[in-house]
N, C-alpha and C positions, 0 to 999 in steps of 0.2 A: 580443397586443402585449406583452404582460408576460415573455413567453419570449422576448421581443426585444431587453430594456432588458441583459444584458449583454455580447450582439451588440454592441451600439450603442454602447456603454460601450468595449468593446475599439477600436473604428475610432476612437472622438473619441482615446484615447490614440495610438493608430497616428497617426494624423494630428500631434495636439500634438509627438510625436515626432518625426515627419518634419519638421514644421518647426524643431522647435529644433536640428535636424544642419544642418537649411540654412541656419538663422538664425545660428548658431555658429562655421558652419563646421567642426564637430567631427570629428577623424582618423576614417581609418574606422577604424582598428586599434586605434583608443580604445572608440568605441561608434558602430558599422554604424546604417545607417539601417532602418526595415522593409523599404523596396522590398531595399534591398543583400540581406537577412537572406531574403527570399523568393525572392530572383534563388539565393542558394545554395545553397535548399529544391530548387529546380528544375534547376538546372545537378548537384547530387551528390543526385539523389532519389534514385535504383540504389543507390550505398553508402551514405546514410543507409536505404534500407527494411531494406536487407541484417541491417546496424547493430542498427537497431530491432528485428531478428524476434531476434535474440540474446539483447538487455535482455529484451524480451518475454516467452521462453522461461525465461531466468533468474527473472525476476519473478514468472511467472505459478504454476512449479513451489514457489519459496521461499513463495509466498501462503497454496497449496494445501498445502503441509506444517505454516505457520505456522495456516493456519484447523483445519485436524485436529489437530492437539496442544493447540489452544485448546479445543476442545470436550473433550478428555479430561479435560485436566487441571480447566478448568471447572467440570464434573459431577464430578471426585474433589474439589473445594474446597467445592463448595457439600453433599456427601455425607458428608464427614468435619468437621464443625469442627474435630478437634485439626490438622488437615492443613493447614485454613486458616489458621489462628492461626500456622504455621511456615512456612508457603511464603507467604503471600502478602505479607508483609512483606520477603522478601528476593527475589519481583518486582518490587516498587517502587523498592527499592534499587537493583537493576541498571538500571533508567531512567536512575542517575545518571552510569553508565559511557560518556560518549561512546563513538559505535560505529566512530569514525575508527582511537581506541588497538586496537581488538580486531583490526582489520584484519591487520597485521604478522603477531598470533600465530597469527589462523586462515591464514596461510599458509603459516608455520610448521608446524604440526599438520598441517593437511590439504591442503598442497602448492601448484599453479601452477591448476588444473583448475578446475573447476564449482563443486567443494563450497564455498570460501569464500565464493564469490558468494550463493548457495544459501543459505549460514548466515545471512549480514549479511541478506538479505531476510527472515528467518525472524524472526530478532532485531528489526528494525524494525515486522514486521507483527504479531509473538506476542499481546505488550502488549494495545493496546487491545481486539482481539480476546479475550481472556480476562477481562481487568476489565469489559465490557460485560456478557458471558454471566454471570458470576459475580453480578454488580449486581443483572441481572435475575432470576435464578436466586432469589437472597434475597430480589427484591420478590414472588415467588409467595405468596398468604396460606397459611398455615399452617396455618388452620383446614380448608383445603380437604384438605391433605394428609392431616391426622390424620382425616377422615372417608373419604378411599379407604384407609387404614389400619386403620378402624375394620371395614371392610367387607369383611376380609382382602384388602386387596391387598397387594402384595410392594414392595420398592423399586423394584426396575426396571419394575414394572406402574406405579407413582404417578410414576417419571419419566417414562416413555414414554407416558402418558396426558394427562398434567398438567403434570409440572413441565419436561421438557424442550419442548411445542411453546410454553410463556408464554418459558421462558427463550429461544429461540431470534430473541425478535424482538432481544435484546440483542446475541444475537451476529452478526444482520446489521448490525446497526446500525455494531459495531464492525470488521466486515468492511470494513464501506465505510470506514471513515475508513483500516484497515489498504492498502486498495486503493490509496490513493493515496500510502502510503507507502514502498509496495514496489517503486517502480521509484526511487526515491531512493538505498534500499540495493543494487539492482543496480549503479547508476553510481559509487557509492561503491567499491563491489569491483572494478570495471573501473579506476576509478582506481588502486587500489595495484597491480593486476598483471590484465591482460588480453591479447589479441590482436586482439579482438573486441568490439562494443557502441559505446554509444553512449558510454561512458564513455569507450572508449577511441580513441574517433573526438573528442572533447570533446579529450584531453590533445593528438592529435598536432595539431589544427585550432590550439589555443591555442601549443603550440612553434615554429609555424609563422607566429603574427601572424594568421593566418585568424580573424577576433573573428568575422564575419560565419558560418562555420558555425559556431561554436562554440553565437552565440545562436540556428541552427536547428537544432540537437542538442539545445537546450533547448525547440522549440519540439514534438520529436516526446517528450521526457522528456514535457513537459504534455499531449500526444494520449494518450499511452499511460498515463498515472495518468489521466485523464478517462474514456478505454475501460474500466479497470479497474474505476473507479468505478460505470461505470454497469452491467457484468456485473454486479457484486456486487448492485447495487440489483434488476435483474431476477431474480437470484437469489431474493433476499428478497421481491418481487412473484409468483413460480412459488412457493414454500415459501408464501405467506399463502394462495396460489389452492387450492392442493393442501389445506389446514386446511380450509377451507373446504367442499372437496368432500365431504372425508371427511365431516365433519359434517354 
C-alpha cells in the first residue's frame, strides 16, 4: 500500500487538474487538461517513441561517459591530496556556470552533430557523481588502510580491496541522482540546435500553440529520467549482490 500513496498522489492532482481546466474554463493553448495531454500521448505515440529513443540515446551515452570520468578522476582526488586541494575547488566553481551560456560555444567548438548534446549531458551528470564517490572515498577509515599498508599491500591492491568497493556505494548513490539529470541536458541541447529528440519535438509542438504535446514530451522527459533512475539503482543492487558474493 505504501508503494501506492504516490500513485494515488499523482490521480488526486490529475483529477484537481482536470477540474480546475473545466471549472476555469482555461484555453487549451494556455494549459491542456490531462485527458487533452494523454489524447496527445496516444494520437503522436510513433513520433514521440521515435523522439524518445534519440533523447535516450543521447542521455544514456553522455551518462556513461560522465559516470566513467567520475570514477577516474574520483580515485585520482581522493589519491593525490595536492590534486584535490586544486581541482576540486574549481569543480564546484563550474556549478556556478549556468549550462544554458555553454550551449552556443559548444556548438561553436564542436559543430551541429551529437557531440554538444553529449557534453551538456556530461556536464549535468559529472558533478554529483564525483562529489559522492570522492565523499565516500575519504569516509573509508584510515586506520584500515595504513594496516593493509602495513601488511605490504600496494596502492592499487588497498584500493581495489578496500577502498574502492566502500567508495563505490557513494558513486551509485550519486549515479542515481546524475540519472535523473541527464535527460535534462539532452533536451537542453536539443533546444539550441537539433533535428531530432524530444527537445526538439518540445520547440516545434510550442511554435505551433500545440501546449498539449509539448506537456506530453514532458511527460516521456519524466519516464525516461525515472527508467534512468531506476537502471542506476539496479546497477548499485547487482554491484552490492556481487560484494557480497565475492565475500
Amino acid at each position: 500500500m505504501r508503494k501506492m500513496r504516490p500513485v494515488l498522489a499523482l490521480v488526486v492532482i490529475g483529477l484537481i487538474w482536470q477540474g480546475l481546466v473545466w471549472g476555469w474554463h482555461v484555453p487549451p493553448y494556455f494549459l491542456p487538461s490531462p485527458l487533452a495531454v494523454g489524447q496527445a500521448l496516444m494520437t503522436d505515440a510513433g513520433p514521440l517513441t521515435q523522439h524518445a529513443l534519440v533523447t535516450g540515446s543521447e542521455s544514456l551515452l553522455g551518462l556513461a561517459l560522465a559516470a566513467g570520468l567520475a570514477l577516474i578522476i574520483g580515485v585520482a582526488l581522493d589519491a593525490w591530496p595536492w590534486l584535490y586541494e586544486v581541482v576540486y575547488p574549481l569543480l564546484v566553481v563550474s556549478q556556478t556556470l549556468p549550462v544554458m551560456v555553454l550551449g552556443p560555444l559548444l556548438i561553436l567548438w564542436f559543430g551541429f552533430g551529437l557531440a554538444p548534446k553529449v557534453i551538456l549531458v556530461i556536464l549535468m551528470s559529472f558533478f554529483p557523481v564525483v562529489v559522492a564517490l570522492v565523499n565516500a572515498l575519504q569516509a573509508v577509515p584510515t586506520a584500515q588502510s595504513d594496516l593493509l599498508a602495513t601488511m605490504g599491500a600496494s596502492r592499487w591492491q588497498i584500493y581495489r580491496t578496500l577502498r574502492l568497493p566502500l567508495g563505490m556505494r557513494g558513486f551509485f548513490s550519486g549515479l542515481r541522482v546524475a540519472a535523473t539529470y541527464c535527460v535534462g541536458g539532452a533536451v537542453i541541447g536539443e533546444w539550441l540546435n537539433a533535428s531530432a529528440g524530444l527537445g526538439y519535438y518540445m520547440i516545434r509542438a510550442k511554435n505551433g500553440f500545440a501546449i498539449d504535446k509539448v506537456f506530453a514530451a514532458i511527460v516521456w522527459v519524466v519516464a525516461l529520467s525515472l527508467l534512468f533512475n531506476m537502471l542506476a539503482s539496479g546497477l548499485a543492487r547487482a554491484f552490492q549482490w556481487q560484494l557480497r558474493h565475492l565475500h
